[in-house]
C-alpha positions as CSV (number, residue, x, y, z in Angstrom):
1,X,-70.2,84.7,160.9
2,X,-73.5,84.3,159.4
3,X,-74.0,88.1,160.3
4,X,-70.6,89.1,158.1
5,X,-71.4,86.8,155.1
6,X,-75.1,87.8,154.6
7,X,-74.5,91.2,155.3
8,X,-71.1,91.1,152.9
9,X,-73.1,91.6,149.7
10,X,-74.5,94.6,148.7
11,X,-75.1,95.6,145.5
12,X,-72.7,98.7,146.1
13,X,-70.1,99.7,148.8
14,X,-68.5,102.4,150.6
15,X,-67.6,105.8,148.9
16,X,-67.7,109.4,149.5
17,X,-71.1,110.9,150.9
18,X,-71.1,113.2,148.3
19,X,-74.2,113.1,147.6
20,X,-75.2,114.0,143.7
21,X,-71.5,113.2,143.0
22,X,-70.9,117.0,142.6
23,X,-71.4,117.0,138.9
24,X,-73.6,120.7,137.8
25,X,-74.3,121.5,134.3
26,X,-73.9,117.8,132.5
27,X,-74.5,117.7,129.0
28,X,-76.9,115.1,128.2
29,X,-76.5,112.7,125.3
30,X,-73.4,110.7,123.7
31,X,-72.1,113.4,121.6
32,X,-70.9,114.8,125.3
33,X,-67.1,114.5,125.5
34,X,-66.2,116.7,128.6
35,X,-68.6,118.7,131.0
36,X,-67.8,121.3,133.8
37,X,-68.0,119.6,137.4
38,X,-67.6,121.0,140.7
39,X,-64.1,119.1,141.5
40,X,-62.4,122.4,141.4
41,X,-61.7,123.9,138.2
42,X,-61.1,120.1,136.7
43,X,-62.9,119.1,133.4
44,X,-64.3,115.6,133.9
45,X,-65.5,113.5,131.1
46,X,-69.3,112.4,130.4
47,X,-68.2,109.1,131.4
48,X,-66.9,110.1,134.3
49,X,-69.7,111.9,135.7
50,X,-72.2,109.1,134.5
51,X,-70.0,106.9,136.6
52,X,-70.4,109.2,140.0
53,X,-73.5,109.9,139.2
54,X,-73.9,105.7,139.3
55,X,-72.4,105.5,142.3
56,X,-74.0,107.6,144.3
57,X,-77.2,105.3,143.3
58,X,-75.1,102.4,144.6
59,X,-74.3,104.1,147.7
60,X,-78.0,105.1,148.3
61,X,-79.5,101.1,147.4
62,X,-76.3,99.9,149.6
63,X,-77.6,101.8,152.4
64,X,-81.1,100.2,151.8
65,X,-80.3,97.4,151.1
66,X,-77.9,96.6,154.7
67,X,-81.1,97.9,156.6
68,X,-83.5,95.5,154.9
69,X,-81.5,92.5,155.8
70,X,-80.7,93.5,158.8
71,X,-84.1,93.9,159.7
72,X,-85.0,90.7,158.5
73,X,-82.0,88.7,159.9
74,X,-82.0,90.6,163.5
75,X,-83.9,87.9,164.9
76,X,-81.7,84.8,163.3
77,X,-78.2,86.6,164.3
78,X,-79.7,87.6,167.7
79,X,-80.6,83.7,168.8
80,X,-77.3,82.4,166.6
81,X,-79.9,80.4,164.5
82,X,-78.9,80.2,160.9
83,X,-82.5,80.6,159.8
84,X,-84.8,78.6,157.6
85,X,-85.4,78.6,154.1
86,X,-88.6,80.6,154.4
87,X,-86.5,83.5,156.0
88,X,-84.0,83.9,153.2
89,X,-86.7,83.5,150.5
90,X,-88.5,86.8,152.4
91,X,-84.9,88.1,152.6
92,X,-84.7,87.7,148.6
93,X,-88.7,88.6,147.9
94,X,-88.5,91.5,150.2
95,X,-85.0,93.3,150.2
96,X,-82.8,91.8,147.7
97,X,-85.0,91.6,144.7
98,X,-86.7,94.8,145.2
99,X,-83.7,96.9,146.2
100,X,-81.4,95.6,143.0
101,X,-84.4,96.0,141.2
102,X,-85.1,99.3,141.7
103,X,-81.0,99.8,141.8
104,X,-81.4,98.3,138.0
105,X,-84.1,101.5,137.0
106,X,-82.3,104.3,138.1
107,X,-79.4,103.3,136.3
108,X,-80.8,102.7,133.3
109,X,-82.3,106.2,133.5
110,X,-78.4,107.5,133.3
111,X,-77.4,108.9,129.9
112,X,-74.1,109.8,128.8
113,X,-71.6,108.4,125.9
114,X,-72.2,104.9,124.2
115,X,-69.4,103.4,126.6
116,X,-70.3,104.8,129.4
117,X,-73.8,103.9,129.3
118,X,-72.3,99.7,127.7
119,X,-71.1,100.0,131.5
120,X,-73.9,100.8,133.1
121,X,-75.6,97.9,131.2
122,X,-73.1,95.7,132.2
123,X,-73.6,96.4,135.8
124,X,-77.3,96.5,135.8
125,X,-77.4,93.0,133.4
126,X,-75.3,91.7,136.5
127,X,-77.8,93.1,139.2
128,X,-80.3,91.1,137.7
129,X,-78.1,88.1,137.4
130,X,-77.7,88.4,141.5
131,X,-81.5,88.5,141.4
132,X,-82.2,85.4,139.4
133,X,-79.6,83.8,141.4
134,X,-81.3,84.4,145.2
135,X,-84.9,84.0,143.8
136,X,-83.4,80.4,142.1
137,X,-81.3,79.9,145.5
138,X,-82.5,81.7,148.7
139,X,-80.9,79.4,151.1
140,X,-77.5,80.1,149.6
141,X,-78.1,83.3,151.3
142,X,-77.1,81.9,154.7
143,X,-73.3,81.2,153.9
144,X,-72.8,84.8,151.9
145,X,-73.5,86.4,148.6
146,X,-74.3,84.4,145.4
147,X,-72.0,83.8,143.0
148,X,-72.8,86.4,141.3
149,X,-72.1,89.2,143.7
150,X,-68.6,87.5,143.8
151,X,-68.8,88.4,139.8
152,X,-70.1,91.9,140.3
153,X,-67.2,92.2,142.9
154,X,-65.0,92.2,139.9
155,X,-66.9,93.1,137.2
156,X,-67.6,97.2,139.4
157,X,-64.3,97.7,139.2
158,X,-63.0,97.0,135.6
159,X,-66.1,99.6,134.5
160,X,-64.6,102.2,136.6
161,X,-67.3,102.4,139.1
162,X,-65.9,102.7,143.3
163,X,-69.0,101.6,144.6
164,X,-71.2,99.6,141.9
165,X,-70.6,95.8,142.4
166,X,-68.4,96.1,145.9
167,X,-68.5,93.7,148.3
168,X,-68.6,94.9,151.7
């Protein structure tokens, strides 16, 4: 269980592998209304591509972010221990804080239309509200995300992002 529950958050989820969300010649810069993506011969919108392009960062920190606390928990699931406090403050000083962290950069490097990029501020304002909350509340750690994961759970979704803010 305590496996399943730590490992449950992640700042992003599953997805498609694709890896630079297949957008080619974006236009850069709010006045950009559609662009041509390779997803056949469909026109996408900016916001759309900002959002894959989003994801894709999400799916990358996901993937960094399972391995770091795995790493760091291996030894805690292995003996069925839950821990002590100074493993889940490692945990948060070592993956969680530094992998949302830099998950917070890259998105904020994103440009595209004034909504799409409120959305990307939305998510990354709530990366950093799951970082505040584990460096306020390692131990919490050891029965599942933070509250506000739980919040980004939701909150991914309603933006239109697949993978930002997923649980799993």
């Amino acid at each position: 269980m305590l496996c399943v529950a730590v490992l449950a958050f992640a700042g992003c989820g599953g997805g498609s592998d694709d890896e630079d969300g297949g957008a080619t010649g974006v236009s850069r810069g709010p006045e950009a209304s559609t662009v041509s993506v390779k997803d056949g011969a469909k026109l996408t919108t900016a916001d759309e591509v900002l959002r894959k392009k989003a994801d894709t960062i999400c799916r990358r920190a996901n993937l960094r972010y399972r391995a770091g606390i795995s790493k760091r928990l291996r030894p805690v699931i292995l003996n069925r221990e839950e821990g002590d406090v100074r493993t889940y403050e490692r945990m948060v000083r070592q993956v969680v804080a530094p992998v949302l962290g830099e998950e917070i950069e890259e998105l904020q490097t994103l440009k595209g239309t004034p909504r799409g990029e409120a959305a990307v501020d939305r998510m990354s304002a709530q990366f950093q509200k799951v970082i505040d909350e584990a460096e306020a509340h390692p131990w919490a750690f050891r029965a599942g995300p933070v509250p506000a994961a739980w919040e980004g759970q939701e909150l991914g979704p309603e933006l239109g992002f697949e993978d930002c803010g997923s649980i799993a």
